[in-house]
C-alpha positions in Angstrom: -69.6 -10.0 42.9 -71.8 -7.2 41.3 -73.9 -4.6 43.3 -77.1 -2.9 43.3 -78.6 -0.6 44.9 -82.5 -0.3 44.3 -83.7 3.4 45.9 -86.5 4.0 47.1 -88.6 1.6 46.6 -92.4 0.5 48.6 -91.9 -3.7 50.1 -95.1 -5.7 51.1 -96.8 -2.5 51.1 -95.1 -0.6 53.6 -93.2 2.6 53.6 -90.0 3.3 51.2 -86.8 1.4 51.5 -83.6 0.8 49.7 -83.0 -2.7 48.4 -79.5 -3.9 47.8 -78.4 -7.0 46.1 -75.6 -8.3 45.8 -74.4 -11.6 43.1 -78.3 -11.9 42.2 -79.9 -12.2 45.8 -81.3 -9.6 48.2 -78.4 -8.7 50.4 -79.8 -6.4 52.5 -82.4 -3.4 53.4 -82.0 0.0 54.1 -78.0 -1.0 54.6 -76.1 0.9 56.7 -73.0 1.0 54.4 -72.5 0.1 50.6 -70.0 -2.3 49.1 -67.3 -1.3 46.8 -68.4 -0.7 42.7 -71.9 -0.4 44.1 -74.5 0.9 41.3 -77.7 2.4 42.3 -81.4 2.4 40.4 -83.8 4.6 41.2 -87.2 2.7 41.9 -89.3 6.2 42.4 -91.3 4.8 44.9 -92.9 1.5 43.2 -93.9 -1.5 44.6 -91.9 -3.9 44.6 -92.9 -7.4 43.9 -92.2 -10.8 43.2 -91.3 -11.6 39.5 -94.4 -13.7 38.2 -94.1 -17.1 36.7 -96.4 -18.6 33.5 -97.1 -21.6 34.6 -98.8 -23.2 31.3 -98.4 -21.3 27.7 -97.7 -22.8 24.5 -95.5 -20.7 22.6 -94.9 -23.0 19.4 -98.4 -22.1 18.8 -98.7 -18.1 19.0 -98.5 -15.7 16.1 -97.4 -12.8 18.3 -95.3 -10.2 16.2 -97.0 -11.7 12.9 -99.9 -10.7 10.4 -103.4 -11.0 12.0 -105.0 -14.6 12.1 -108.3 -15.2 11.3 -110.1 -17.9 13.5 -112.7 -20.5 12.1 -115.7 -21.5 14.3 -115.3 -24.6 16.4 -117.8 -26.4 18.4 -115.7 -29.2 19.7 -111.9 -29.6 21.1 -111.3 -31.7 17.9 -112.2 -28.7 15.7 -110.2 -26.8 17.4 -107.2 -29.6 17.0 -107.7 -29.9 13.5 -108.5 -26.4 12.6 -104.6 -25.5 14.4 -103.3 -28.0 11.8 -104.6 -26.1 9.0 -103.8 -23.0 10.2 -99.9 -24.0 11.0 -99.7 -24.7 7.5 -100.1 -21.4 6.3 -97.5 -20.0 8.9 -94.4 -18.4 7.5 -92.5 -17.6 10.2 -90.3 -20.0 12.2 -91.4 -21.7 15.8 -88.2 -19.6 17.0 -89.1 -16.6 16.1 -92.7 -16.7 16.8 -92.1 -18.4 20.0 -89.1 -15.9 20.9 -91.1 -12.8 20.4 -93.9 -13.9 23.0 -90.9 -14.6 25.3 -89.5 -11.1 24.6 -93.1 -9.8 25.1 -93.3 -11.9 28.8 -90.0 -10.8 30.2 -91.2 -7.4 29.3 -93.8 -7.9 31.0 -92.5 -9.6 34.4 -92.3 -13.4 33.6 -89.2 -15.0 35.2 -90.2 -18.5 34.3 -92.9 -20.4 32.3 -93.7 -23.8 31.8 -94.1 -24.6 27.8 -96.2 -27.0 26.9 -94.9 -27.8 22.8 -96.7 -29.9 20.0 -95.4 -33.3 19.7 -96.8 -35.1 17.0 -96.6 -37.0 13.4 -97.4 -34.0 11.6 -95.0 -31.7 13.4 -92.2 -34.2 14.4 -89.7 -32.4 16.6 -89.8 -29.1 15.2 -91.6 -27.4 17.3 -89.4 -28.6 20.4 -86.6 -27.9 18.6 -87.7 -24.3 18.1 -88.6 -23.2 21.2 -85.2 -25.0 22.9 -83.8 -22.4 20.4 -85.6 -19.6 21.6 -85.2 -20.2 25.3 -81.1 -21.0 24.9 -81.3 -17.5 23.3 -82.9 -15.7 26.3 -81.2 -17.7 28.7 -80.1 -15.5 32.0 -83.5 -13.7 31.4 -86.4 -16.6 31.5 -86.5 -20.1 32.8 -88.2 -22.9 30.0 -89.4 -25.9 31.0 -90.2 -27.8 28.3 -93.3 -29.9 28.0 -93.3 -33.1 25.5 -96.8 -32.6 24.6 -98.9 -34.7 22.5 -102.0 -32.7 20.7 -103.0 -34.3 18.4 -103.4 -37.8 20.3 -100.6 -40.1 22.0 -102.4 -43.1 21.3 -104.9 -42.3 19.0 -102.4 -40.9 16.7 -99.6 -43.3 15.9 -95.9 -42.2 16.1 -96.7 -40.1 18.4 -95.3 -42.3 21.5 -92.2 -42.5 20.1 -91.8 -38.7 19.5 -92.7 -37.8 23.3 -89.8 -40.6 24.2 -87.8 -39.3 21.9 -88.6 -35.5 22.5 -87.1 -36.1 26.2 -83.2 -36.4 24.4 -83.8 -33.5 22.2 -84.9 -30.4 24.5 -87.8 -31.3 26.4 -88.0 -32.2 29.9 -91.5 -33.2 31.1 -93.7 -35.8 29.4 -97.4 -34.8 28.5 -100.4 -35.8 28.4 -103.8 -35.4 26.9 -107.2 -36.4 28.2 -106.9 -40.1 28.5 -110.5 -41.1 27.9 -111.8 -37.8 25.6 -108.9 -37.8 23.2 -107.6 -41.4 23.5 -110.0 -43.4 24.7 -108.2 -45.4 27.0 -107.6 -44.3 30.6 -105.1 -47.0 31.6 -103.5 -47.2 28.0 -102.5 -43.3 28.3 -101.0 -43.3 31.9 -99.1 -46.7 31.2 -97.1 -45.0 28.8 -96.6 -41.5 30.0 -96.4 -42.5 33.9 -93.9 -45.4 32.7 -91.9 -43.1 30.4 -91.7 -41.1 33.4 -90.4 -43.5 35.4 -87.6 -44.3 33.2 -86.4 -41.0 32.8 -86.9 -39.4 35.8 -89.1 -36.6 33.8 -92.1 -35.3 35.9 -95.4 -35.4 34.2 -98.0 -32.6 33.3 -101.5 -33.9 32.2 -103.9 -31.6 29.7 -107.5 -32.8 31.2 -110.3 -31.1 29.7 -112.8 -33.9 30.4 -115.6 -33.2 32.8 -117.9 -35.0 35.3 -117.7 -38.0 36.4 -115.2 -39.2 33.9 -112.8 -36.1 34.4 -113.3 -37.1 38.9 -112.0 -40.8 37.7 -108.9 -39.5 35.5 -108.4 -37.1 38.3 -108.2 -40.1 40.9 -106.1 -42.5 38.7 -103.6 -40.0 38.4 -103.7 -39.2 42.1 -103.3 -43.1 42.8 -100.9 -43.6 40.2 -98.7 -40.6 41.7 -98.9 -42.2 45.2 -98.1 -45.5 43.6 -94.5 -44.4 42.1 -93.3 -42.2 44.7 -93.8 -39.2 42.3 -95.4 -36.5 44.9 -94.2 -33.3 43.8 -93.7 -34.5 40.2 -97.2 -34.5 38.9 -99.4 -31.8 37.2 -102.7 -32.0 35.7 -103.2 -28.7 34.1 -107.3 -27.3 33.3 -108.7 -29.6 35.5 -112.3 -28.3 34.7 -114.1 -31.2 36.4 -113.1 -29.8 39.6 -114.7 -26.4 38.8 -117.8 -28.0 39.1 -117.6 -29.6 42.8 -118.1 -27.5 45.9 -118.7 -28.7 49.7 -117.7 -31.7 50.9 -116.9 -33.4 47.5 -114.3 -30.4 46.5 -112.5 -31.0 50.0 -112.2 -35.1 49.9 -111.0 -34.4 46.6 -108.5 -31.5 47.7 -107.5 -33.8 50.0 -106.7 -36.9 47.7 -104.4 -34.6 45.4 -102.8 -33.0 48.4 -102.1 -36.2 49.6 -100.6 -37.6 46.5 -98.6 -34.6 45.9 -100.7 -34.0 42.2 -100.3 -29.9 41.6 -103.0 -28.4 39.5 -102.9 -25.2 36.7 -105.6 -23.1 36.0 -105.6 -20.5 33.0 -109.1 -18.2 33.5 -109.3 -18.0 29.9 -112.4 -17.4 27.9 -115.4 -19.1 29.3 -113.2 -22.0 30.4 -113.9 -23.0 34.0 -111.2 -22.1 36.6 -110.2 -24.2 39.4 -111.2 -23.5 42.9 -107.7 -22.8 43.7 -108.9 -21.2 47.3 -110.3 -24.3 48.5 -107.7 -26.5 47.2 -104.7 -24.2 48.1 -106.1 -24.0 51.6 -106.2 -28.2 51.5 -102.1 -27.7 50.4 -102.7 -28.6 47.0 -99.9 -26.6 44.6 -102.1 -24.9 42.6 -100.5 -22.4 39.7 -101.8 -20.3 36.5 -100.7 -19.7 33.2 -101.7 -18.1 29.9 -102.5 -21.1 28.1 -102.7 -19.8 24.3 -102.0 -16.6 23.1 -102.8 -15.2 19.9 -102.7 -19.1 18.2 -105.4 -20.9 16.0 -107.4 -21.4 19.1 -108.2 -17.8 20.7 -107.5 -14.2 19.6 -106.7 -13.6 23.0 -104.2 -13.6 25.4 -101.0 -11.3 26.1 -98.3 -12.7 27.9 -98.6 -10.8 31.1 -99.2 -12.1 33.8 -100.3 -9.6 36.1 -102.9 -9.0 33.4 -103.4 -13.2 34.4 -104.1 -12.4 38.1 -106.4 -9.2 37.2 -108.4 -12.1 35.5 -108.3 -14.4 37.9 -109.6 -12.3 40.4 -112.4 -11.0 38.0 -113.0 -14.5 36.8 -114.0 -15.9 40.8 -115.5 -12.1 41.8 -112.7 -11.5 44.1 -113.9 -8.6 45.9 -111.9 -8.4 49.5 -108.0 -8.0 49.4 -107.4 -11.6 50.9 -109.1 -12.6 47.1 -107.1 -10.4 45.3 -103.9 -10.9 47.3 -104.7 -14.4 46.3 -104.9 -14.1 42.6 -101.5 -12.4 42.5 -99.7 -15.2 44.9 -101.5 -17.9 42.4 -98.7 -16.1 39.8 -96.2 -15.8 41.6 -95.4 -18.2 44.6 -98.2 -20.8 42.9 -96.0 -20.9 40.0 -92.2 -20.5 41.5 -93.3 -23.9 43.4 -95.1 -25.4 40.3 -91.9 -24.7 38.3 -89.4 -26.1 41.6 -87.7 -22.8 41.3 -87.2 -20.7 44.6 -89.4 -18.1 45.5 -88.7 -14.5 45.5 -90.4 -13.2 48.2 -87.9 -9.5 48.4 -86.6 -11.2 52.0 -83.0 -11.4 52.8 -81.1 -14.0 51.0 -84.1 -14.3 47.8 -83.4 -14.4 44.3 -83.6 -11.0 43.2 -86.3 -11.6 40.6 -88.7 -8.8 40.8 -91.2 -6.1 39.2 -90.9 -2.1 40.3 -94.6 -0.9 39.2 -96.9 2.3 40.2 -99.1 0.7 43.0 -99.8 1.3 46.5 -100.1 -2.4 47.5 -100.5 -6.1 45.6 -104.1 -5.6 45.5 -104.3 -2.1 43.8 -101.3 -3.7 41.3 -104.1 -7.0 40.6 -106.6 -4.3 40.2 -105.0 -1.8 38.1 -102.6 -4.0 36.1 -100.0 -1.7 35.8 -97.1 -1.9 33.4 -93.9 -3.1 35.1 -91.5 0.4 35.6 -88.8 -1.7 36.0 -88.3 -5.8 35.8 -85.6 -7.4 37.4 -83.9 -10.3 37.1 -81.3 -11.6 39.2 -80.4 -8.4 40.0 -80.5 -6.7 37.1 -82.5 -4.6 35.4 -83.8 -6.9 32.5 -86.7 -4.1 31.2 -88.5 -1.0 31.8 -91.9 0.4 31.1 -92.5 -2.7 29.1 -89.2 -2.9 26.8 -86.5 -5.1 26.7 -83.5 -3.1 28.3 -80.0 -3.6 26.5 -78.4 -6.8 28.0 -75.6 -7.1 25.3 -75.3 -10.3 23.4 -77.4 -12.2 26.4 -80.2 -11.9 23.9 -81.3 -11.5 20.5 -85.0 -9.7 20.4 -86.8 -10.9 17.0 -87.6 -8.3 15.0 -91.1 -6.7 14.9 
């Protein structure tokens, strides 16, 4: 069993304790007596908090680490889709290495876990699964990967692609995607036939792209719900964007809280760009599971983007005007707790007994840290110190860091 001391650091914003941990989990604070072989960090009086999670990225498709991409205009999702295709073409690095340096750059950063949603598709095959499996199994002891089978470029509308999702499940990924049913396919029923039946044959839970709005992205929203319901898979559902429910409010946004928390259908949000962010107060307060992620970063589709999350909370709570410390308290729990439940790991909350999987940074409180978005003084992860002031720390042959 190894030993750790953490000195003087600041817990849920009160006054300066010592944290030990002992085999990865907080043992105890301000103890009395150390163990044996004990080692000791010096937090310098940071806050400590718990390690956030990126609940929705797609790292097959950043360019972090390489040459600068230039963007082409795009007035429509398909532009978008087909100008990614052109611009993957020209790519000279690998999906591993590209995908490994944004993981590098997010456990840096704080990330304990993130949820990768990976291009499945004729034109790409398996590659791009393959390549961030590679990536992860590399980092593995540092960051959690879930794997999304995720179908881009059409599951029905483009042919093969079916069979790639099915077979993607064998070969690295664990969670069968989707892709706005009606705006990319065409055909509601069609999609959720396949992915919620592909689901049910595996045992893979499901995580739905919906980008559709109005009326028709409500109805998508409520067949999922009903199909969830229908299956027994509360718990195991995810429809990630969600924009149609950005635009209700009242008594519409709570029946329709209500109808997801019932089902047990969790819900991502990104606050990227001018995309429309969820309502997670409302819903959250309804129990809906409601998480955030990075989406793209640095791909074909946005310049943007920077794997950190507590940068993601900062723009969470600028996105919705958060102004009291409830809203920003909010923003940062979205990253943290929203997404440990999203992903079905166990949340680090810095209590007795908790993973130790937490960030040391120069903040008085959460709020100030949302606010101020410092850079992580220390990152730990399962009780050990994994990085500081936003550099990998040497972990010995744990991980390979790509170079830069």
């Amino acid at each position: 069993m190894t030993h750790v001391l953490f000195t003087s650091v600041r817990l849920h914003g009160t006054g300066v304790h010592d944290l030990l941990v002992s085999d990865g989990r907080v043992a105890a604070v301000d103890p009395a007596a150390l163990p044996e072989g004990c080692t000791t960090v010096d937090g310098a009086g940071g806050l400590a908090l718990p390690a956030p999670v990126d609940a929705h990225i797609h790292p097959d498709k950043t360019t972090w680490g390489q040459p600068w991409l230039s963007r082409t205009p795009a007035a429509t999702l398909r532009d978008l889709i087909d100008g990614e295709v052109a611009a993957r073409a020209t790519f000279t690095a690998s999906v591993e290495e590209r995908a490994g340096a944004l993981m590098d750059r997010a456990v840096a950063r704080g990330t304990r876990a993130m949820r990768a949603h990976v291009d499945v598709a004729p034109a790409y095959g398996l590659d791009n699964v393959h390549g961030v499996r590679a990536a992860a199994a590399r980092r593995a002891g540092l960051l959690d990967v879930q794997i999304v089978a995720f179908p881009q470029l059409g599951l029905l509308s483009a042919p093969g692609t079916t069979e790639l999702v099915e077979q993607a499940l064998d070969e690295g990924a664990d969670i069968v995607g989707g892709l706005d049913p009606v705006g990319v396919d065409g055909d509601l029923h069609g999609q959720l036939d396949f992915v919620f039946g592909l689901a049910g044959r595996t045992g893979a839970p499901v995580d739905i792209h919906l980008h559709d709005r109005g009326p028709s992205g409500l109805a998508q929203v409520a067949e999922i719900a009903r199909r969830t319901t229908a299956l027994g898979m509360a718990g195991r559902v995810t429809v990630s964007h969600a924009f149609c429910l950005a635009e209700l409010e009242g008594a519409e946004l709570a029946r329709t809280g209500e109808q997801l928390a019932d089902a047990g259908v969790a819900v991502t949000t990104c606050a990227l760009g001018a995309d429309p962010v969820v309502p997670f107060g409302p819903l959250t307060a309804r129990g809906v599971r409601v998480a955030a992620g990075s989406d793209g970063i640095r791909d074909p589709w946005t310049p943007f983007g920077d794997g950190d999350m507590i940068n993601r909370a900062h723009l969470l709570a600028y996105r919705t005007d958060a102004r009291t410390d409830a809203e920003l308290a909010a923003c940062y729990e979205l990253v943290a707790h929203g997404g440990a439940a999203l992903l079905g790991l166990e949340q680090s909350g810095l209590e007795v007994g908790d993973p130790a999987d937490f960030v040391v940074l120069a903040a008085e409180t959460v709020v100030q840290a949302v606010v101020d978005r410092p850079l992580p003084r220390l990152v730990v992860r399962g009780g050990r110190v994994v990085a500081r002031d936003g550099r990998l720390a040497d972990t010995g042959p744990l991980v390979e860091r790509v170079p830069r």
